[in-house]
C-alpha positions as semicolon CSV with decimal commas, in nm:
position;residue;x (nm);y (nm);z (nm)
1;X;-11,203;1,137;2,302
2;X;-11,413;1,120;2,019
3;X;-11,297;1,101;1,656
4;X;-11,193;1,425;1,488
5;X;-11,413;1,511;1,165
6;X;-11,153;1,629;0,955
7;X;-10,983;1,264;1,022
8;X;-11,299;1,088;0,939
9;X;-11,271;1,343;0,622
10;X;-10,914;1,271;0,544
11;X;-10,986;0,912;0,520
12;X;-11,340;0,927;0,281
13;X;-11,123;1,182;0,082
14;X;-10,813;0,916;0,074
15;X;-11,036;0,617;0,008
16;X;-11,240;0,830;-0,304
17;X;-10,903;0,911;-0,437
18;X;-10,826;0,562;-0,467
19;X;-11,100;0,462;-0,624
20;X;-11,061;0,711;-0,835
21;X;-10,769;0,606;-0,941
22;X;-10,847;0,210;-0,969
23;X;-11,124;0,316;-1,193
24;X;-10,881;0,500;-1,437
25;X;-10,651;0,252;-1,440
26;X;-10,953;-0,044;-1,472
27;X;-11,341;0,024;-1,489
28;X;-11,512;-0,128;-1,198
29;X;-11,698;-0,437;-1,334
């Protein structure tokens, strides 16, 4: 079965959000 879009979505939208947040907290060197 092959991977759902909206999961492959979910977890580009997740991992942005996090760096999102990382880079508030602390500017990427």
């Amino acid at each position: 079965i092959p991977v759902r879009p909206d999961r492959v979505e979910s977890k580009d939208q997740l991992m942005e959000k996090y760096r999102q947040l990382t880079a508030a907290k602390a500017p990427v060197s």
